[in-house]
FINUPA-856328 format. One record per residue (C-alpha): residue number from 1; residue in one letter; z, x, y. Coordinates in nm, 2 decimals, always signed. Each point is the difference from the previous one (the first is absolute). Layout:
// residues N
NUM;A;Z;X;Y .
...
//
This chain:
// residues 251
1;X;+0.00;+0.00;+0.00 .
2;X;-0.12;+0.13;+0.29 .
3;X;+0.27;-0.03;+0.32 .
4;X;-0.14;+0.09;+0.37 .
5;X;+0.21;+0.14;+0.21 .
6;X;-0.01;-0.11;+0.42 .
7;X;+0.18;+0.29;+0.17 .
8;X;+0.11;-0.14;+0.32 .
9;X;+0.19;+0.31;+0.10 .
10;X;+0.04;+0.40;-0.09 .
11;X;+0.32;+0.19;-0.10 .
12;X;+0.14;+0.20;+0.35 .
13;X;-0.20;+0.35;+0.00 .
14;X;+0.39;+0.16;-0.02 .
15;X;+0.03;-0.14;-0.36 .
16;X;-0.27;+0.00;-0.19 .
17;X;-0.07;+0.29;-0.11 .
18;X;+0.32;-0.11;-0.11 .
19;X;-0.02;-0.34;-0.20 .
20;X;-0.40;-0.03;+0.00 .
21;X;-0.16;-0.31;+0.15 .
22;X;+0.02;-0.37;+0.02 .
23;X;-0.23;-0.09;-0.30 .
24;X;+0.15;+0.26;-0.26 .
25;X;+0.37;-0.15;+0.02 .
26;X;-0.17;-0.32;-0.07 .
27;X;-0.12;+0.11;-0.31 .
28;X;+0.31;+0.16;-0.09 .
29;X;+0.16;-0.35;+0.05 .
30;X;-0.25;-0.13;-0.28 .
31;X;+0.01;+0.34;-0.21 .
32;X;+0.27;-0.15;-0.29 .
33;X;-0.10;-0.40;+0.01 .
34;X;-0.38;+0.05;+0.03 .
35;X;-0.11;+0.32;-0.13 .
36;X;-0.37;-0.19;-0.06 .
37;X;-0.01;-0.03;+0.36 .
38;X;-0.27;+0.17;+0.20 .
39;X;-0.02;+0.06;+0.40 .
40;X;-0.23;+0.00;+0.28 .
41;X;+0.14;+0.04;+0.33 .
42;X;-0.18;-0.12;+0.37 .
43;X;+0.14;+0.25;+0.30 .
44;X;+0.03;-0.43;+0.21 .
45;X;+0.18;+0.23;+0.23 .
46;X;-0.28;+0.21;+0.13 .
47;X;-0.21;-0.33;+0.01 .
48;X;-0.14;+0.04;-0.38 .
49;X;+0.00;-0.35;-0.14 .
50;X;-0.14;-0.05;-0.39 .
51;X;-0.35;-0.15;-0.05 .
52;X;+0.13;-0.33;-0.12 .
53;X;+0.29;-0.21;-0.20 .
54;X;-0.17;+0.07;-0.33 .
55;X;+0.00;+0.38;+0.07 .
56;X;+0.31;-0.01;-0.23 .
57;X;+0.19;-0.23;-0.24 .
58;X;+0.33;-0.02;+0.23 .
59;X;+0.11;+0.14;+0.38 .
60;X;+0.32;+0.14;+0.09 .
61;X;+0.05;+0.06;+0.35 .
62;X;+0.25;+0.30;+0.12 .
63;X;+0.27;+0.06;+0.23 .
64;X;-0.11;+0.12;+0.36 .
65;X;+0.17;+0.10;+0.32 .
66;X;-0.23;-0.22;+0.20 .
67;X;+0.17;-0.37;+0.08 .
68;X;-0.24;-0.30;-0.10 .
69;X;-0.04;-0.12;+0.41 .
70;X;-0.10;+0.40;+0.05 .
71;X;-0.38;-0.05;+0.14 .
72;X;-0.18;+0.22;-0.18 .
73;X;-0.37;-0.03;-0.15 .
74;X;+0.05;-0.08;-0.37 .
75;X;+0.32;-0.20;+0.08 .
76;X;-0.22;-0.33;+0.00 .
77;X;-0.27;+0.11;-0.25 .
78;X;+0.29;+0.02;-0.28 .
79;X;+0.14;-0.30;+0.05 .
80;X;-0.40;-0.14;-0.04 .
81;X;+0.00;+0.23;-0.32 .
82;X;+0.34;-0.16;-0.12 .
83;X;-0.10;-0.34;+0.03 .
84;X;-0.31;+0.07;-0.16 .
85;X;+0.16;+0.16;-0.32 .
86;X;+0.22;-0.31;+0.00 .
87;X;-0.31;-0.19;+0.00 .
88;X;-0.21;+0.22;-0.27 .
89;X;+0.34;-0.05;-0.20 .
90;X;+0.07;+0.37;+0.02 .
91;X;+0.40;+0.04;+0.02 .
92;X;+0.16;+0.17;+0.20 .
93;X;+0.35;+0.16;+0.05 .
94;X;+0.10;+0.13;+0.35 .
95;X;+0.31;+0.28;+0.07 .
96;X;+0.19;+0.01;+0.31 .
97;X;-0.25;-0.02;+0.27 .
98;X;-0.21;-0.13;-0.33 .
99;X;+0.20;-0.32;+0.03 .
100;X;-0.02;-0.02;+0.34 .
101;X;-0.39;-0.03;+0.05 .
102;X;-0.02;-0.24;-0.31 .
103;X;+0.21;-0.24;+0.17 .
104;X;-0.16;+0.00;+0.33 .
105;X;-0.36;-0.01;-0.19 .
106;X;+0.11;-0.30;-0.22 .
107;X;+0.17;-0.18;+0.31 .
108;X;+0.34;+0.12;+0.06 .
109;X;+0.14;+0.25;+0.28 .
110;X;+0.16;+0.37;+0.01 .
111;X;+0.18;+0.10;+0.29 .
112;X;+0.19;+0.35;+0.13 .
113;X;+0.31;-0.18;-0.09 .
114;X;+0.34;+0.05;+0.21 .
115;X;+0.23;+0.11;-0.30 .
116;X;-0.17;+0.36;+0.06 .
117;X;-0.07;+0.25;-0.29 .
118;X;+0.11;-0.09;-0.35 .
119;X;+0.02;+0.32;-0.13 .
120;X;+0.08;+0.11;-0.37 .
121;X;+0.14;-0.16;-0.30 .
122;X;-0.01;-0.39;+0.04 .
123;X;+0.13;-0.25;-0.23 .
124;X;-0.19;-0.31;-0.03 .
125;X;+0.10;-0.37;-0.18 .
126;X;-0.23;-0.15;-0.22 .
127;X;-0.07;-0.34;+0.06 .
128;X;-0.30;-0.08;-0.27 .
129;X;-0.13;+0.12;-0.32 .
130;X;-0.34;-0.10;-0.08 .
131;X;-0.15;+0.06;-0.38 .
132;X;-0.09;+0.35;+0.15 .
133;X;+0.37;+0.08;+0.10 .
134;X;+0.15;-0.19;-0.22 .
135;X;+0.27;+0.31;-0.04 .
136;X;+0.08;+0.05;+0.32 .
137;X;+0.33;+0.07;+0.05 .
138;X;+0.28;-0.11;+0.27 .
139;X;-0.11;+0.22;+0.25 .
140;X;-0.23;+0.25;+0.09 .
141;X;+0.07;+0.40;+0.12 .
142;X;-0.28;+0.10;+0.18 .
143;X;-0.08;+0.28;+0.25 .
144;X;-0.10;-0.15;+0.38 .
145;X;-0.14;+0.19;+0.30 .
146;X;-0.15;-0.29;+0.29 .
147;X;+0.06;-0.17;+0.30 .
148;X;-0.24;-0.25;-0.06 .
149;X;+0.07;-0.36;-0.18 .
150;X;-0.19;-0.31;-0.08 .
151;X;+0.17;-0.27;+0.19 .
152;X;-0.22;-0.28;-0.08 .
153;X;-0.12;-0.09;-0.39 .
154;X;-0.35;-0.17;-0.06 .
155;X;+0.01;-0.30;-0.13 .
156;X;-0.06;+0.07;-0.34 .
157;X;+0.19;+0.31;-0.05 .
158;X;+0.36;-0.02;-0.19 .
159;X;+0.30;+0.23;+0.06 .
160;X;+0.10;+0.23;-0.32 .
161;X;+0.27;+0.22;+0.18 .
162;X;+0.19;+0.02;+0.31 .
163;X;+0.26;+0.24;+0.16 .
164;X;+0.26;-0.12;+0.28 .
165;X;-0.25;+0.35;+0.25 .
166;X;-0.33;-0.15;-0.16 .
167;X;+0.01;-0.35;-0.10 .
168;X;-0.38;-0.03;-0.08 .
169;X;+0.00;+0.31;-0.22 .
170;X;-0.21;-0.12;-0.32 .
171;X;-0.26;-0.29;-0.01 .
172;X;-0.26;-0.16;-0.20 .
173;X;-0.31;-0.17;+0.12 .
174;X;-0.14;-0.31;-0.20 .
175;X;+0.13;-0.14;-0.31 .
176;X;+0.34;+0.27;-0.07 .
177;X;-0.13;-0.01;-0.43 .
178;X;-0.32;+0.11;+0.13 .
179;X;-0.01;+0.11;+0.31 .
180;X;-0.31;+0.18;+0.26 .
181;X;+0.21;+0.25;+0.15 .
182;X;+0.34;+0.14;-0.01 .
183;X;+0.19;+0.18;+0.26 .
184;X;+0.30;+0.20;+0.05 .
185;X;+0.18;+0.16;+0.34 .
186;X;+0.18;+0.33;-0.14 .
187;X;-0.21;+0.29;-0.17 .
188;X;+0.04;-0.03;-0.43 .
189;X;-0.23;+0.34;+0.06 .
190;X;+0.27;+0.19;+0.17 .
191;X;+0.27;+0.25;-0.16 .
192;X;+0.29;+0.07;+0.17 .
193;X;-0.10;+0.37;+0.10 .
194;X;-0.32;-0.14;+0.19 .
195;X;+0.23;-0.33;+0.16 .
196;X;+0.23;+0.30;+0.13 .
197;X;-0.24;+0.25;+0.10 .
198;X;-0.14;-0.31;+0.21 .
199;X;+0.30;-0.15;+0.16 .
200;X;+0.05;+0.37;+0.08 .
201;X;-0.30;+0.07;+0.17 .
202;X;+0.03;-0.35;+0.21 .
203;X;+0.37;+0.07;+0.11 .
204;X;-0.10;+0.35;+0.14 .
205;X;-0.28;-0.17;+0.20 .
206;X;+0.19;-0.22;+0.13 .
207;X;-0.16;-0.32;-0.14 .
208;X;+0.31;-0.14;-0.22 .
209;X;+0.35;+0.02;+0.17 .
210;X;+0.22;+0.29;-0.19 .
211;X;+0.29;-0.19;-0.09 .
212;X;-0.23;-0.24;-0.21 .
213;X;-0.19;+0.26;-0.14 .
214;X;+0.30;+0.17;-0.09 .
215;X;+0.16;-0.25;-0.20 .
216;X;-0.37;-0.01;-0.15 .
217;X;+0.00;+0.35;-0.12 .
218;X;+0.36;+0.01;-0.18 .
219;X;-0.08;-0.30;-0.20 .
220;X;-0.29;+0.16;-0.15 .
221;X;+0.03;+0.19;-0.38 .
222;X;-0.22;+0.24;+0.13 .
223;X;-0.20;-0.01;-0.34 .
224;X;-0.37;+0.02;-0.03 .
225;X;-0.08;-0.28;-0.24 .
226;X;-0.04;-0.38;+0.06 .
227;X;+0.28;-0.27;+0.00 .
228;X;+0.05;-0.21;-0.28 .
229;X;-0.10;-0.28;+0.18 .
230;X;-0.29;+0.23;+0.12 .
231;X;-0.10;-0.01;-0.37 .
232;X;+0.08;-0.34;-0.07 .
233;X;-0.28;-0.11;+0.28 .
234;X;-0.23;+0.21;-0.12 .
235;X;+0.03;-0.18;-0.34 .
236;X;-0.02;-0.34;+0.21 .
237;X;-0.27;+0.08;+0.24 .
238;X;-0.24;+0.17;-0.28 .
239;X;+0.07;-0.35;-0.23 .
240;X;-0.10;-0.22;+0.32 .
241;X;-0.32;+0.25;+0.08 .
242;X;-0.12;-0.03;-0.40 .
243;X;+0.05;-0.36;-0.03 .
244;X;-0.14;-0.11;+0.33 .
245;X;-0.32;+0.24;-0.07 .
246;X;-0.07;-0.15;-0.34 .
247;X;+0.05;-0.35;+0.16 .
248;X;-0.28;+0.10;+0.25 .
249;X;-0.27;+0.16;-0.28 .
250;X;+0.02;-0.38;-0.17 .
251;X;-0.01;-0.12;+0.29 .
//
């Protein structure tokens, strides 16, 4: 199955030489759950869009420092893209800024939201476990590095998780069983070591207050693997990617 990658944003030059690019960590993500997987990334961030929906099987769009309302050149030609997909019945799953163009695309709105950063290890409550997730647990520990929320669902998207920073943190569009896209606001993709060395690089810039990005740092393990969580939504996301892809090739 072949997964296309949307890179909406690049690793900061001071890192990765570091922990490599965007694309990369994404297959990392999929490494244990989908081994059968195979990737073709699109550089969406230097205005590089793919030739079509059907150029792969399934689209996952990545993380990005750019905000959704930023008014840049491919800004509006993804969103086109991501409603066509939806509309070729190629799913999608969107990451951190991922989720955030997904829902604007399909109808909803993202915003620089006034809680600030939410920086590091997060902890988010399940609220529904379609056939897909059917093992989710309680709650969910994930890594998070954004400012930006969705603040306003589409219509036909239903809330999986929620935190009391993030309260729109993991949706599904369309039926839940079966759904066209699925979304998530922290970063499944990022190890602690990379989450650090970010929040780092952002606090000696200036961009994230110190006393928040402190309290960031020490909860982090420092470890360079995945969450379990991390792992666990790998398993979900690659079942949702396999069974809406063979849904689409009877279709």
């Amino acid at each position: 199955m072949k997964i296309g990658i949307l890179q909406t944003g690049k690793v900061n030059e001071a890192l990765v030489g570091t922990f490599g690019e965007y694309p990369p960590m994404m297959e990392a993500l999929f490494a244990e759950a989908a081994p059968d997987f195979t990737f073709e990334a699109w550089p969406v961030v230097d205005n590089v869009l793919p030739p079509g929906p059907n150029a792969a099987d399934a689209w996952l769009v990545t993380g990005s420092r750019h905000g959704v309302y930023d008014p840049l050149p491919w800004m509006e030609p993804l969103k086109d893209f991501l409603r066509r997909a939806r509309a070729a019945h190629r799913p999608v799953l969107g990451i951190c800024f991922g989720h955030q163009i997904v829902a604007e695309a399909f109808g909803g709105r993202a915003v620089k939201s006034d809680k600030g950063w939410g920086l590091g290890h997060h902890t988010y409550r399940v609220l529904a476990r379609p056939g897909w997730m059917a093992d989710a647990p309680a709650e969910l520990g994930l890594h998070a590095l954004h400012q930006d929320q969705v603040v306003e669902l589409p219509s036909d998207a239903t809330l999986l998780a929620e935190s009391a920073f993030c309260p729109m943190a993991m949706l599904a569009y369309g039926d839940p069983e079966a759904p066209d896209a699925v979304t998530i606001q922290p970063h499944p993709e990022f190890h602690a070591a990379f989450t650090g060395a970010l929040i780092a690089r952002i606090a000696e810039d200036g961009r994230a207050p110190r006393d928040r990005s402190d309290r960031a740092l020490r909860a982090l393990d420092g470890a360079n693997t995945l969450t379990p969580s991390a792992r666990a939504f790998a398993r979900w996301a690659a079942s949702f990617l396999r069974q809406a892809a063979t849904r689409a090739d009877a279709a």
